[in-house]
C-alpha positions as CSV (number, residue, x, y, z in Angstrom):
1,X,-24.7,118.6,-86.5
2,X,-22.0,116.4,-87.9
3,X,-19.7,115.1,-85.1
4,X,-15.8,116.5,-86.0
5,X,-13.0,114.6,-83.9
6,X,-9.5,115.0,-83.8
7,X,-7.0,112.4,-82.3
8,X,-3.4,113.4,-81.9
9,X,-0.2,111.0,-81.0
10,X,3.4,111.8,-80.2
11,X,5.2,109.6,-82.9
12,X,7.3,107.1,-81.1
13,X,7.0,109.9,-78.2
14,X,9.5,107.7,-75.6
15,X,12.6,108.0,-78.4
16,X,11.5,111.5,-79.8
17,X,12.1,112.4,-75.7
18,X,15.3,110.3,-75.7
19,X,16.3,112.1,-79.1
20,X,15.5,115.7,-77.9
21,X,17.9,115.1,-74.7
22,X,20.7,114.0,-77.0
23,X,20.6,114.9,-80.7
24,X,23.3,112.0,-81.2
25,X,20.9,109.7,-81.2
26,X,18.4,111.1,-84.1
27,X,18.7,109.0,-87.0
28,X,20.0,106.2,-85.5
29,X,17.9,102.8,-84.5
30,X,17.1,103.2,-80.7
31,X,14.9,100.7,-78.8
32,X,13.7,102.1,-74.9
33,X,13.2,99.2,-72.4
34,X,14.8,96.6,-70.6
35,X,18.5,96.6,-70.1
36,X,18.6,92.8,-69.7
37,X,17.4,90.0,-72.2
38,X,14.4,89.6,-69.6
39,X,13.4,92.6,-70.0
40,X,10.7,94.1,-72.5
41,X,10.5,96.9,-75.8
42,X,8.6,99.5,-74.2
43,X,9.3,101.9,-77.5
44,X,11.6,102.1,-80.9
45,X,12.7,104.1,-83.3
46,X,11.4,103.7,-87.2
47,X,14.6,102.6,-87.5
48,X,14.2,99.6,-86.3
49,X,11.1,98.5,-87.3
50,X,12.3,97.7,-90.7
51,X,14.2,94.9,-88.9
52,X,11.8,93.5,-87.0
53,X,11.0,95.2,-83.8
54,X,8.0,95.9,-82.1
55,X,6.3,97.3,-79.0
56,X,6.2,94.5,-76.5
57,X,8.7,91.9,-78.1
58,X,11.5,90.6,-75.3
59,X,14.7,92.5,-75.3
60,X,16.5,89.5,-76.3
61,X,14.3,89.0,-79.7
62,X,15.2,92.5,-80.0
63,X,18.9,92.4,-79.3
64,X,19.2,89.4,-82.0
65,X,17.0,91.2,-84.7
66,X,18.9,94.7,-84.5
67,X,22.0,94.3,-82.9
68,X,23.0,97.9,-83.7
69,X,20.3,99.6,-81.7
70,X,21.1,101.8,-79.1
71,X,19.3,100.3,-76.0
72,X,18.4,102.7,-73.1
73,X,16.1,102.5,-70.1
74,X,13.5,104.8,-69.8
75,X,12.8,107.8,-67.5
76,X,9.2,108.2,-66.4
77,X,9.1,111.1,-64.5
78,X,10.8,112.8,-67.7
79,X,8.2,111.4,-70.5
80,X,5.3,112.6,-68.2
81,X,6.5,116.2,-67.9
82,X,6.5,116.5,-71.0
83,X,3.1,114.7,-71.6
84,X,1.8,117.2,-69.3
85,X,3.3,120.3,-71.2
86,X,1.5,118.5,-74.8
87,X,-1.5,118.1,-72.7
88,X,-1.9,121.8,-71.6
89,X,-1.2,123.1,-75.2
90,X,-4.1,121.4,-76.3
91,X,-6.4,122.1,-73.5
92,X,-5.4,125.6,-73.8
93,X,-7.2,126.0,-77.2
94,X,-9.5,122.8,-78.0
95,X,-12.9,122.7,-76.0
96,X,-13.4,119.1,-75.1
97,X,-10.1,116.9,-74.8
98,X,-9.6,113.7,-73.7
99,X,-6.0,112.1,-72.9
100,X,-6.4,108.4,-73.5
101,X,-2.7,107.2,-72.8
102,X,0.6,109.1,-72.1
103,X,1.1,110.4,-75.9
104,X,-2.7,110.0,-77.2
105,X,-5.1,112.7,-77.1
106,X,-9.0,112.8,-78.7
107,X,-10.6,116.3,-79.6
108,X,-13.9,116.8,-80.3
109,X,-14.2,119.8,-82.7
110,X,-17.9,119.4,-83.7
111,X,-19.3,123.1,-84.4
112,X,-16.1,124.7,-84.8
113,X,-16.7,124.5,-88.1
114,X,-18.9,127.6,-88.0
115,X,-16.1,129.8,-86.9
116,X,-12.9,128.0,-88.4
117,X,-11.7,125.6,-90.7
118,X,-11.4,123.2,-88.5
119,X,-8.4,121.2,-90.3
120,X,-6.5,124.3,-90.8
121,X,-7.3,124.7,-87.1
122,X,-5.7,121.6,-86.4
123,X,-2.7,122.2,-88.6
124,X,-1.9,125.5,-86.6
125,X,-2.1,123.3,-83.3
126,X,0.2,120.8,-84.4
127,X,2.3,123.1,-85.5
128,X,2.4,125.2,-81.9
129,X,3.2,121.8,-80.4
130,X,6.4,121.0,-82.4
131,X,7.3,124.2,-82.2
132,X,7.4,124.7,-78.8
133,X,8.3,121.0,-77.4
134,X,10.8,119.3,-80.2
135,X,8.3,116.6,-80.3
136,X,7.4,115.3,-83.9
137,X,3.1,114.3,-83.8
138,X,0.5,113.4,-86.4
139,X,-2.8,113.4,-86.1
140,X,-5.8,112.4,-87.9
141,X,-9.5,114.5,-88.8
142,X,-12.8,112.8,-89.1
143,X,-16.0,111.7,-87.9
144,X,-15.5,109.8,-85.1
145,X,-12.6,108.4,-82.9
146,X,-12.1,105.3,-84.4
147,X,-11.7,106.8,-88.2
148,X,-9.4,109.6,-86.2
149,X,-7.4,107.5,-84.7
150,X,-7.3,104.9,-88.1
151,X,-6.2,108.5,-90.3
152,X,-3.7,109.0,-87.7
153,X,-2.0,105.7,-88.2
154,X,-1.8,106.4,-91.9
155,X,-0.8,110.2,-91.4
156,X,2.7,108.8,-89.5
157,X,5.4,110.3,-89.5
158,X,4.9,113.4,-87.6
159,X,2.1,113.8,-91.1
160,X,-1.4,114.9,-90.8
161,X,-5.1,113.3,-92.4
162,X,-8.4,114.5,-93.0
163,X,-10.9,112.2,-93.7
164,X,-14.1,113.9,-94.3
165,X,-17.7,111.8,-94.1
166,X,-18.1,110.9,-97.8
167,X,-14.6,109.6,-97.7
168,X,-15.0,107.3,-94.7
169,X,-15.5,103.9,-96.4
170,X,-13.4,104.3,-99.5
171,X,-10.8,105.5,-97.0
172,X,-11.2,102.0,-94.8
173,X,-11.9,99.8,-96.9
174,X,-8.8,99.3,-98.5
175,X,-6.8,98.8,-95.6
176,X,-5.5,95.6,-93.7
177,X,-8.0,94.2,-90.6
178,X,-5.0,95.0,-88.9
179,X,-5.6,99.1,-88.6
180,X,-8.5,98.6,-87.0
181,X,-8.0,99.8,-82.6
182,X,-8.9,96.8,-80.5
183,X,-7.9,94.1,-82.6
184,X,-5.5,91.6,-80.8
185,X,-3.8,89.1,-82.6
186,X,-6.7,86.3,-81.5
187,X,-9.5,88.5,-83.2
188,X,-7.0,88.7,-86.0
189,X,-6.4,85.5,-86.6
190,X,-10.0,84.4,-86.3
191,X,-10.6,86.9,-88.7
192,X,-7.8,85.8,-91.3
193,X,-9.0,82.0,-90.8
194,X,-12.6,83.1,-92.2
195,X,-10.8,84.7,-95.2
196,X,-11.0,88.4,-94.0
197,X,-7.9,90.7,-94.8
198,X,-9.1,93.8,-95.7
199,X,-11.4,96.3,-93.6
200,X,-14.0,96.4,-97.0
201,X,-14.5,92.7,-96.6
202,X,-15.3,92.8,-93.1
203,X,-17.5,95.3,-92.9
204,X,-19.9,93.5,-96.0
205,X,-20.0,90.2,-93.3
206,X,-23.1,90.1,-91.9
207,X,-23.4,91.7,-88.8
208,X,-25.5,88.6,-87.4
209,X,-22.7,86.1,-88.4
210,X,-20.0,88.7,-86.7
211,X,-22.0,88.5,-83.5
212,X,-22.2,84.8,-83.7
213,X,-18.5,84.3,-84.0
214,X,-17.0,86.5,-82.1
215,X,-19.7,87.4,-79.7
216,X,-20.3,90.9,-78.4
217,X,-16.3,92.2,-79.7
218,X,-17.5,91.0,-82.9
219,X,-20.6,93.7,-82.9
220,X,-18.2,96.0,-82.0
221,X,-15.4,94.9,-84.8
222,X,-17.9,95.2,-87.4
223,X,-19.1,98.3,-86.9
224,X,-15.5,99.9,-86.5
225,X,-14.9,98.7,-89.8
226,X,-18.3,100.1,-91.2
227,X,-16.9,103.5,-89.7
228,X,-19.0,103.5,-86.6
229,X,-18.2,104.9,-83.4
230,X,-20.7,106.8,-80.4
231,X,-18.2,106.9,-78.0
232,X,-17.8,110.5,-76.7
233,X,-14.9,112.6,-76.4
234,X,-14.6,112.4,-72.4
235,X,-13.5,115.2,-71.2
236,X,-9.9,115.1,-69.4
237,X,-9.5,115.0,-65.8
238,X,-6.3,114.7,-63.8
239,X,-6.8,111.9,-61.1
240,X,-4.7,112.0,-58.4
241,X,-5.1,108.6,-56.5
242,X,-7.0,105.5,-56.9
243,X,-7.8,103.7,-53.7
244,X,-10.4,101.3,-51.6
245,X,-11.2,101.2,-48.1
246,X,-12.9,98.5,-46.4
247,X,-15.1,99.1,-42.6
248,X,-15.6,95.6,-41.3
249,X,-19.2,95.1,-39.8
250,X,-17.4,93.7,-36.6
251,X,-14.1,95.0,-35.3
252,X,-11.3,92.4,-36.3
253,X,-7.9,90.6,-35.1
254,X,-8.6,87.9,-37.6
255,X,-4.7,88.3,-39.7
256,X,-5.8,86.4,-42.7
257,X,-9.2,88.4,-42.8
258,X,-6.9,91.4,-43.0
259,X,-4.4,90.3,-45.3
260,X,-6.6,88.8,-47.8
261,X,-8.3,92.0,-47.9
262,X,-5.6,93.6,-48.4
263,X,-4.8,91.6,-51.6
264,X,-8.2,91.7,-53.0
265,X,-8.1,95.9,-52.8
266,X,-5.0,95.9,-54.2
267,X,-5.6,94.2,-56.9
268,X,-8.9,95.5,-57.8
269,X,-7.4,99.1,-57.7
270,X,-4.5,98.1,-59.6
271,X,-6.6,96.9,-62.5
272,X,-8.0,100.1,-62.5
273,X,-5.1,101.8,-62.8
274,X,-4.0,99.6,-65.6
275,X,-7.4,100.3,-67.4
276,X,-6.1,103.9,-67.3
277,X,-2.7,103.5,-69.0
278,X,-1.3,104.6,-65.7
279,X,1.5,103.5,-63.7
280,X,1.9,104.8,-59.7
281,X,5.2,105.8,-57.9
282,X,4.0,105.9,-54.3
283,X,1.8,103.2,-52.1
284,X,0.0,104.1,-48.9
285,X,-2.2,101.8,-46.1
286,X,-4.4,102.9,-43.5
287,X,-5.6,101.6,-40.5
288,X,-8.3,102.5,-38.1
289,X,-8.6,100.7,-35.2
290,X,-11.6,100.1,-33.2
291,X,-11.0,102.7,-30.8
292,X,-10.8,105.6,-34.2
293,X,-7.4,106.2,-34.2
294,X,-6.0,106.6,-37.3
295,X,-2.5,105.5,-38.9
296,X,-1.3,105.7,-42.1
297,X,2.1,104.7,-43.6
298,X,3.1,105.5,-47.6
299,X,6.1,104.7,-49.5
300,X,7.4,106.2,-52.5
301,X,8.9,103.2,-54.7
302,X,9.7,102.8,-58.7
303,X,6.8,103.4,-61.1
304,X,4.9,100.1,-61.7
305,X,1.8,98.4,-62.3
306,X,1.7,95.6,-61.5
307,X,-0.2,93.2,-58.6
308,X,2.6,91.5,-57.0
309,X,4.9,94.5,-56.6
310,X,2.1,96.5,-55.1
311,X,0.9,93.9,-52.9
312,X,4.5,93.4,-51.7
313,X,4.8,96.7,-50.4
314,X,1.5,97.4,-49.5
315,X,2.1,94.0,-47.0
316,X,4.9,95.4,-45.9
317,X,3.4,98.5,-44.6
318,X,0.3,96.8,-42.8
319,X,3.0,94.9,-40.9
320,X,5.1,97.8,-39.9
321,X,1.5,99.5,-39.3
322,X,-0.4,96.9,-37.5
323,X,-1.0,96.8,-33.6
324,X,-1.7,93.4,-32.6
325,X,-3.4,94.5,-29.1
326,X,-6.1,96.5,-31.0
327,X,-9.0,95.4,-33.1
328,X,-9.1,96.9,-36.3
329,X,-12.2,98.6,-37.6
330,X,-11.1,99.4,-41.2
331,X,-8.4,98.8,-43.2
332,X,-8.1,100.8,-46.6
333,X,-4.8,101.5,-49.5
334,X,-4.2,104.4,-51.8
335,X,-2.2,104.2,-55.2
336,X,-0.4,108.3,-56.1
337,X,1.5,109.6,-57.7
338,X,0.6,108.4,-61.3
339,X,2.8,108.8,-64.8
340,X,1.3,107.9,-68.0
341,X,2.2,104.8,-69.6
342,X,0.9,101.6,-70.8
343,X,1.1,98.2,-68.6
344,X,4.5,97.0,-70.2
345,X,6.2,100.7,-69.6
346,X,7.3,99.1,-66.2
347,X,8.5,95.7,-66.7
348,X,11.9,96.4,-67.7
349,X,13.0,93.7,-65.7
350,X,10.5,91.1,-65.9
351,X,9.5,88.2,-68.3
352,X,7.3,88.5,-71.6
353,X,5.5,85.4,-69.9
354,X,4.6,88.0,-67.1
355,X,3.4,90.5,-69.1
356,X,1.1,88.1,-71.2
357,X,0.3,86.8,-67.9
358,X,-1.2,90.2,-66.8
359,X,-2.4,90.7,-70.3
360,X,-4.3,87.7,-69.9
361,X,-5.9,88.7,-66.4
362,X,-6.7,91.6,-67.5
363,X,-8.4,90.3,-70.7
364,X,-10.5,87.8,-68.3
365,X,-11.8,91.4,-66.2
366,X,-12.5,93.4,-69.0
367,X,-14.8,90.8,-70.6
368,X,-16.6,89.0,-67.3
369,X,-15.8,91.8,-64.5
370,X,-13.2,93.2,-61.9
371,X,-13.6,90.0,-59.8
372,X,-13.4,87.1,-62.3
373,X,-9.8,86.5,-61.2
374,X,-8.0,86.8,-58.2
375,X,-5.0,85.4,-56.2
376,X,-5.3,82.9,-53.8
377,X,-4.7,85.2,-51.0
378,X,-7.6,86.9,-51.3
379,X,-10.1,83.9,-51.1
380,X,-11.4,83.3,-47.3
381,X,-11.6,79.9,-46.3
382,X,-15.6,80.2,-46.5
383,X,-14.4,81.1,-50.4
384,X,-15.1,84.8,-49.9
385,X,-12.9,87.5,-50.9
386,X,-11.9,88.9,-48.6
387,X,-15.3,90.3,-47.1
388,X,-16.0,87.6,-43.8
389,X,-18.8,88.9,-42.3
390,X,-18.2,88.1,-38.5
């Protein structure tokens, strides 16, 4: 049986919500994200693209590039809700649906075919969407989520693709290196530098020579462009909290044993949490001490992501937590309270060097593991992270 997958995304889904709450703003060039020239583009209008502006580029790039654009700061809580109504529209009618950010979804449709037309199927859920949020969405119909997601692309504005099997190379191979998901601008320009521009010339490389260059991405970039994709449509799951605990195989008083694993959970859970597209509103520690008693302290605080915010307030709470006079047996923390969102969504107020500096850490995980970086104040003085065995 043919594999039939759908992807569906909002079209710039953070100003279509902006847009729907005040109809002022439709047609006019509107970039959500920082408020000050440190801050970052988390989302812009069409409007402005034409001038410049992108997804990620420092508010003060974007202030000199459009001037005109109406600049407002995002509301999380408000994007999610209506993420979550998009989400339960589709789940409500497509068997296997996976949400892979806060305005992407993947459907896999294979079979339905026997009972529908499964374009026309889609068409009539698109439509239901738009019709009863306001929010404009394209989506793209083919063999895999790669081509999906590529037809997508091409199907924007709120437009709609199908790209049947015979169809899937002619369909690529026309288009720039840049479509393809997963291609940063280092892979790009490694890729422009050998002469590649178009998808049809990189997918007649030899695989071998792909592999050589660019190691195992390479594999991977090749056969995107050749239209391959196995990855399954993982069905969706809403996670409430990501968290770590940590028992200690003798009961401790030892502060920076406790603090620097602290840090080192932390981090590792907030990595994870990135790897989801998700950011979390609320922080909570535990404590058990050695004689089982139990405390735990949480604090709601502004949606973020990132390491040292968390670790700030999850510090905090150990020290309003801790008893000095009792050994501790196990020390654990607990990220909640999740919205959608990429990394960036959050950092309003903070540098681009920061986010390329978390871009960059997270980069170094995905490709050598979870614990090829960490912060100082993890590492034990016996260079162990946070794990002394007493």
């Amino acid at each position: 049986m043919n594999r039939v997958v759908a992807h569906m995304d909002l079209d710039t889904f953070f100003v279509s919500v902006e847009r729907l709450k005040n109809t002022a703003l439709v047609g006019k060039p509107i970039i959500v994200g920082g408020l000050s020239d440190r801050g970052v583009v988390s989302a812009c209008s069409y409007e402005t693209r034409k001038f410049g502006v992108s997804s990620g580029m420092a508010i003060k790039m974007a202030r000199r590039l459009c001037p005109n654009a109406v600049f407002i700061r995002g509301d999380f809580d408000q994007y999610s809700r209506y993420s979550a109504t998009v989400t339960e529209i589709i789940s409500e009618q497509a068997p296997v649906v996976e949400k892979a950010s806060i305005d992407e979804h993947y459907l896999d449709l294979s079979g339905m075919d026997r009972f529908f037309g499964t374009q026309k199927w889609l068409h009539e859920l698109r439509t239901r969407i738009i019709r009863e949020t306001g929010l404009p969405i394209s989506c793209g119909l083919s063999v895999n989520k790669t081509v999906s997601k590529i037809a997508t692309g091409e199907a924007k504005p709120n437009g709609e693709k199908n790209v049947e099997l015979p169809m899937v190379k002619p369909f690529l191979n026309p288009l720039s290196i840049r479509k393809i998901p997963g291609i940063g601008e280092k892979a790009y320009h490694t890729l422009r530098d050998m002469g590649i521009v178009y998808i049809g010339t990189l997918s007649a490389m030899p695989q071998s020579l792909m592999q050589q260059v660019m190691g195992e991405n390479g594999l991977h970039i090749w056969e995107k462009a050749n239209g391959i994709d196995m990855r399954p449509v993982q069905p969706y799951s809403e996670r409430k909290s990501i968290g770590a605990e940590e028992t200690f195989e003798t009961d401790t008083t030892d502060m920076k044993l406790l603090q620097s694993t602290l840090i080192r959970m932390v981090q590792e859970t907030a990595f994870e949490m990135r790897s989801q597209n998700r950011l979390c509103g609320c922080v909570t520690v535990k404590l058990r001490y050695s004689d089982f008693q139990t405390q735990t302290k949480q604090i709601r605080i502004p949606y973020t992501s990132y390491d040292h915010k968390l670790l700030k307030t999850a510090l905090d709470l150990f020290e309003s937590l801790y008893n000095r006079r009792l050994l501790v047996r196990l020390i654990g923390v607990k990220l909640s309270h999740f919205v959608y969102g990429s990394q960036q969504i959050d950092l309003f107020e903070d540098s681009l060097s920061m986010v390329n500096l978390y871009q960059a850490m997270d980069s170094i995980r995905n490709w050598y593991g979870k614990e090829a970086v960490y912060r100082a104040g993890a590492i034990l003085p016996d260079g162990k992270k946070g794990r002394r065995r007493l």
